[in-house]
C-alpha positions as CSV (number, residue, x, y, z in Angstrom):
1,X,0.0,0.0,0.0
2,X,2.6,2.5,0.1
3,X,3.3,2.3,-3.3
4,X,0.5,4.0,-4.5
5,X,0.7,6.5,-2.1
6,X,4.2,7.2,-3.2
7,X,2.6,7.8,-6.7
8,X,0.3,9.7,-5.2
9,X,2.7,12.6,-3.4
10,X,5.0,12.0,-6.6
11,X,2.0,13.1,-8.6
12,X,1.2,15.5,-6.2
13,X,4.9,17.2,-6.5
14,X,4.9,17.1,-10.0
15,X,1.8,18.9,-9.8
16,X,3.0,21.7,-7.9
17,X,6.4,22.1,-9.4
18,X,4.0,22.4,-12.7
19,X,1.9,25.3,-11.3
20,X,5.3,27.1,-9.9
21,X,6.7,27.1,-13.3
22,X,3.6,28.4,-15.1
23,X,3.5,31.1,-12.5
24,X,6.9,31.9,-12.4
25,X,6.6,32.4,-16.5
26,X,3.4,34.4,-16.2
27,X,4.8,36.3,-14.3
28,X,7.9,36.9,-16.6
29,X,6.1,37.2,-19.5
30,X,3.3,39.8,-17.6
31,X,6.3,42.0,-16.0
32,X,4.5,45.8,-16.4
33,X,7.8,47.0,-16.9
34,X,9.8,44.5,-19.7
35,X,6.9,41.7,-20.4
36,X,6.0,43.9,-23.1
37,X,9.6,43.5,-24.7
38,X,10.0,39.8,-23.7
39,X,7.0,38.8,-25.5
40,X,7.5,40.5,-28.8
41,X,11.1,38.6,-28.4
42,X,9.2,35.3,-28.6
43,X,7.0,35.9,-31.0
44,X,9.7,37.5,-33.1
45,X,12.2,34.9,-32.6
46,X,9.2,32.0,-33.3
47,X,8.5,33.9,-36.9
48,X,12.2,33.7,-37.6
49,X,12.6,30.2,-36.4
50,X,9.4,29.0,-38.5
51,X,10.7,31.1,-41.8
52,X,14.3,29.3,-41.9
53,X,12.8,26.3,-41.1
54,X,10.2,27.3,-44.5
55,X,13.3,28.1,-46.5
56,X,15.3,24.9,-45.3
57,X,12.2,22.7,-46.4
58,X,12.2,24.6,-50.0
59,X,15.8,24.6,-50.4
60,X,15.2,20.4,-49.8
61,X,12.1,19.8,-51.8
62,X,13.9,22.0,-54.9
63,X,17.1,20.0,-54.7
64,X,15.4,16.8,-54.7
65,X,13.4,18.0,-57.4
66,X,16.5,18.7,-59.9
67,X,17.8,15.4,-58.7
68,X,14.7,13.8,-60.1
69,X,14.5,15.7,-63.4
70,X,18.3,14.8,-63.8
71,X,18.1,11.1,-63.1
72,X,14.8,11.3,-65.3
73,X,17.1,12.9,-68.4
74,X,19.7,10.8,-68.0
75,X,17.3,8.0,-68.2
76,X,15.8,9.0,-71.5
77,X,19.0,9.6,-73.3
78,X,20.3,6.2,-72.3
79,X,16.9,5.1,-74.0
80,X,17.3,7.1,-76.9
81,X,18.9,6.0,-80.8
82,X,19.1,9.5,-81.4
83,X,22.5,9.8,-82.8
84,X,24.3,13.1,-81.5
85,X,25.9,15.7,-83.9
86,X,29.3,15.7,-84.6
87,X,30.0,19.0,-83.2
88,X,27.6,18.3,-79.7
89,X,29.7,14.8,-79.3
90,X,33.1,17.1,-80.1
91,X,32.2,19.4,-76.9
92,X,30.9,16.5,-74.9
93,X,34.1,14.3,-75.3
94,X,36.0,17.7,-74.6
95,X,34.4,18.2,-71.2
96,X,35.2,14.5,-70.6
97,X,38.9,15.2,-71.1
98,X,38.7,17.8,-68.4
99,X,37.7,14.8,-65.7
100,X,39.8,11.9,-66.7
101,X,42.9,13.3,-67.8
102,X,45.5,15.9,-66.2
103,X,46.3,17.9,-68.6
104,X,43.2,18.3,-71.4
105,X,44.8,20.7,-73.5
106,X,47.2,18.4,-74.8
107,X,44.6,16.0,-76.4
108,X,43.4,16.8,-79.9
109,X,39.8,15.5,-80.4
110,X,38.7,14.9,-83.8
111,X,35.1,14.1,-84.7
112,X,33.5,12.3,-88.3
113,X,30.0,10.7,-88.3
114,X,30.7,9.0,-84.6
115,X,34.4,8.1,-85.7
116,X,36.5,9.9,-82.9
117,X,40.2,10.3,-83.5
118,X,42.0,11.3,-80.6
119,X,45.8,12.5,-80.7
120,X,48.3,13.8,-78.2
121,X,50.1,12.4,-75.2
122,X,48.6,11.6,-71.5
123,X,49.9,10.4,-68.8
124,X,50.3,6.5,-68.7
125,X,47.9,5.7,-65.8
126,X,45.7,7.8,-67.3
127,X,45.5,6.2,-71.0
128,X,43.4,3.1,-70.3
129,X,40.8,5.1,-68.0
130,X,40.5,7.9,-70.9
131,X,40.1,5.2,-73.9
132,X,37.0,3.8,-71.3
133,X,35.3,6.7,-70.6
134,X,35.1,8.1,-74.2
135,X,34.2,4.9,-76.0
136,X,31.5,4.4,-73.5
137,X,30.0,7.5,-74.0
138,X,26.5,8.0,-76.2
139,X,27.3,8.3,-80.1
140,X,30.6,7.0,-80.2
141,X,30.6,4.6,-82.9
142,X,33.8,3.8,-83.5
143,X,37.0,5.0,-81.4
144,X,40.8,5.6,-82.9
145,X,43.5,6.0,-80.6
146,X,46.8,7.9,-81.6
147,X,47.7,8.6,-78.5
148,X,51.3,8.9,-77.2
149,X,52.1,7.6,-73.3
150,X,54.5,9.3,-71.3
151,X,55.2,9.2,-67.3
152,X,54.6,12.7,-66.6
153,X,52.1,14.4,-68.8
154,X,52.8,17.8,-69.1
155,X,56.8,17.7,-69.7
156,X,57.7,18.9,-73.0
157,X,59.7,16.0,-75.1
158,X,63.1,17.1,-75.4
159,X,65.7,19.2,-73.9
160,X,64.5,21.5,-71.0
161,X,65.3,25.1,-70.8
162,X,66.1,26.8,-67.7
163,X,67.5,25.3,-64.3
164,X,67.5,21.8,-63.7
């Protein structure tokens, strides 16, 4: 039997630890003298916390918006036979370049009905991964490599100039 009287006075503590603290932030927020000020604080800091929190959920809901749209394009032009221009497969193999090898500049791209010639040197490690990437991409029919390997791309063949 004194267990439920324990829940009882624990209840009853509870109870009035509850009613203190409502008090205590009635009177706080009732002050004649600042209650004015604290309570425009809330409500001003509320509006502000509910506006980021609007703009966080847009800023979400747009981004996995795009994500959708891309994987949806991405999709359809795996799907499609539509054979790409020469000059749109040109620039598209050119931005390639730019993420598989070093030193894009020093790769000539050259473009003919889906026939793509490259020439130029690249780096060895980077030779096999380039060949993959453009022969794998949409259009390429046919793929011709006259590229030159060498360890350090970027190093002019022959004598250098200046200090050693």
């Amino acid at each position: 039997m004194s267990e439920p009287s324990a829940r009882n006075t624990l209840k009853v503590v509870c109870s009035i630890a509850a009613a203190f603290a409502a008090g205590a932030l009635a009177m706080y927020l009732m002050d004649p003298n600042t209650g004015r000020r604290r309570r425009a604080l809330i409500r001003d800091r509320s509006a502000s916390l509910g506006s980021d929190a609007g703009h966080y959920v847009r800023g979400k809901a747009r981004r996995a918006a795009h994500r959708l749209k891309g994987v949806a394009a991405r999709g359809r032009s795996s799907l499609s036979s539509e054979l790409l221009d020469d000059d749109r497969l040109h620039d598209r193999i050119r931005a390639r370049l730019g993420r598989v090898v070093g030193h894009p500049r020093d790769v000539e791209v050259h473009v003919h009905d889906g026939w793509v010639q490259l020439k130029g040197a690249v780096a060895e490690e980077e030779f096999e991964d380039l060949l993959r990437e453009v022969s794998a991409m949409r259009g390429v029919r046919n793929l011709e490599s006259l590229l030159r390997t060498n360890s350090s791309p970027g190093q002019p063949e022959g004598p250098r100039l200046g200090p050693h």
